[in-house]
C-alpha positions in Angstrom: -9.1 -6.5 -26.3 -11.6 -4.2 -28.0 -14.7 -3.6 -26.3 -17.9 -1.3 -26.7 -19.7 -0.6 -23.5 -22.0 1.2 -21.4 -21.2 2.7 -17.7 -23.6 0.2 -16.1 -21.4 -2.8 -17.7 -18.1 -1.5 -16.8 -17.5 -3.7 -13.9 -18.1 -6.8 -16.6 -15.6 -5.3 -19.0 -13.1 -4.5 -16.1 -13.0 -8.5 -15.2 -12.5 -9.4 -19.3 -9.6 -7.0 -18.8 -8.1 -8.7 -16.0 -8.0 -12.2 -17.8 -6.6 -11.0 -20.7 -3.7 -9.0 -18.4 -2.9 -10.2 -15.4 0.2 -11.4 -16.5 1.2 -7.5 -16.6 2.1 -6.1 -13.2 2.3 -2.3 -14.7 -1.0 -1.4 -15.8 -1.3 2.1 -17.9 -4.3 4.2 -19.4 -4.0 6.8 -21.7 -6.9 8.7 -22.7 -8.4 12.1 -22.1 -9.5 13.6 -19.0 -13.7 12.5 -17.9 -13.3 9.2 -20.2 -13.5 7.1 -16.5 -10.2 6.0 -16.2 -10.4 6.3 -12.3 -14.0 4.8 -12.7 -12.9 1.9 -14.7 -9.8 1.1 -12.0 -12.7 1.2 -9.2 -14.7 -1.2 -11.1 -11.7 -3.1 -12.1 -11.0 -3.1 -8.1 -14.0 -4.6 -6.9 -13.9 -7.5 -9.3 -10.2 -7.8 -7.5 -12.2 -8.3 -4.3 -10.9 -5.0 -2.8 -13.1 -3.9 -0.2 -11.2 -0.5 0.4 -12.7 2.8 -1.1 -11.0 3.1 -4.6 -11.0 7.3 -5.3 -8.1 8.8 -7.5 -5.2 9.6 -5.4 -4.5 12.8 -7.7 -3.0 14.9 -4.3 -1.2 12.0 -3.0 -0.1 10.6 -6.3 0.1 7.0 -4.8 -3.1 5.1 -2.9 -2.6 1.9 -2.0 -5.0 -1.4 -1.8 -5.6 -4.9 -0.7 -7.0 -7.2 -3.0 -8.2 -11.1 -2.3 -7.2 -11.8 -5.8 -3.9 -9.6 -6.7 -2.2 -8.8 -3.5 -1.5 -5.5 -3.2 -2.4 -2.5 -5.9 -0.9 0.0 -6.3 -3.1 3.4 -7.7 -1.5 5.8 -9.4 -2.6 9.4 -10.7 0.2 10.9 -12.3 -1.4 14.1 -13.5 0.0 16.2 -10.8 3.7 15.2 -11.7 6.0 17.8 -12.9 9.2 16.1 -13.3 10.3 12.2 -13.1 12.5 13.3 -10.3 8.8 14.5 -8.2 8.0 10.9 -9.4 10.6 9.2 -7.8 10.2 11.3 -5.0 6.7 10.4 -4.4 7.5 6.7 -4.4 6.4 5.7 -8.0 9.2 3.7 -8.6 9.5 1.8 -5.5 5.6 0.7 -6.8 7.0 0.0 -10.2 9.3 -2.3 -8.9 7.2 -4.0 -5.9 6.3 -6.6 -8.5 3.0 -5.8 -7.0 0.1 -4.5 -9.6 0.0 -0.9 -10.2 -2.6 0.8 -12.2 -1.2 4.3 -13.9 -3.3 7.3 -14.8 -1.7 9.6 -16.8 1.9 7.6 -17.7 2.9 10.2 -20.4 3.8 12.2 -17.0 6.5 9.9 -16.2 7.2 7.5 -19.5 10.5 7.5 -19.0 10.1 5.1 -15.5 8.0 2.9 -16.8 8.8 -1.0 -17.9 9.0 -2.5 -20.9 6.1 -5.0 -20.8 3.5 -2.5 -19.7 -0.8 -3.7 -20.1 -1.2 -0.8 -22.5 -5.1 0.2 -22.3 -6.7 3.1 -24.2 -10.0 4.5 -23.6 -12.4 6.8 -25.7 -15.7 8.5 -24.8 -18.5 7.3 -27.7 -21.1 9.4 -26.3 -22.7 10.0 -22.9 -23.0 6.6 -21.7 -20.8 4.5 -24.0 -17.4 4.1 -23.5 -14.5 1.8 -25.7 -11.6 0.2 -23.9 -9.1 -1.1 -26.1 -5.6 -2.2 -25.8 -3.1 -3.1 -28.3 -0.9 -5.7 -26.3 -0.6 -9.3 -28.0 
């Protein structure tokens, strides 16, 4: 996936996303801070037909979701994280190994607890208003 968008057509790239990965149950973005990670899991959310508030649980490291389509959803922000140990602390890899999705901000924080067969997505601020998501899964 390689795609070139504008904020108003995130939710549209979000559900192109989810085809391509769904098979992945670990989800993980890497890309500088203000690219729209935590926007792009919201839209990515509401295709999933969750009809919770999606925000980024950055203090709580963990928020959790229902979705019509996927079950459960797990939210992660690990930014916050210190240590793999505060990771495991706050739960992260019970999530991990729910077999439920889980979408992970910041997974440099924690590499070393995450599986093998991640959804790998990287995103990059164009300018303003354009964003590109790419990933470099097969």
């Amino acid at each position: 996936m390689d795609a070139i968008f504008e904020l108003e057509q995130i939710e549209a790239v979000a559900r192109a996303a989810w085809k391509e990965g769904k098979k992945h149950k670990v989800w993980i973005f890497r890309a500088p801070m203000g690219t729209g990670k935590t926007s792009f899991i919201h839209a990515l959310c509401q295709a999933l037909g969750v009809e919770d508030t999606v925000s980024s649980p950055s203090y709580g490291i963990i928020n959790e979701y229902l979705s019509r389509e996927a079950g459960t959803i797990y939210h992660m922000d690990w930014y916050r994280l210190k240590s793999e140990e505060e990771a495991i602390q706050a739960g992260v890899e019970d999530a991990l190994d729910s077999g439920n999705l889980c979408l992970v901000e910041w997974p440099e924080k924690a590499e070393g607890l995450l599986p093998d067969n991640c959804f790998e997505l990287y995103m990059e601020v164009l300018d303003q208003k354009m964003r590109r998501l790419y990933t470099e899964n097969e």
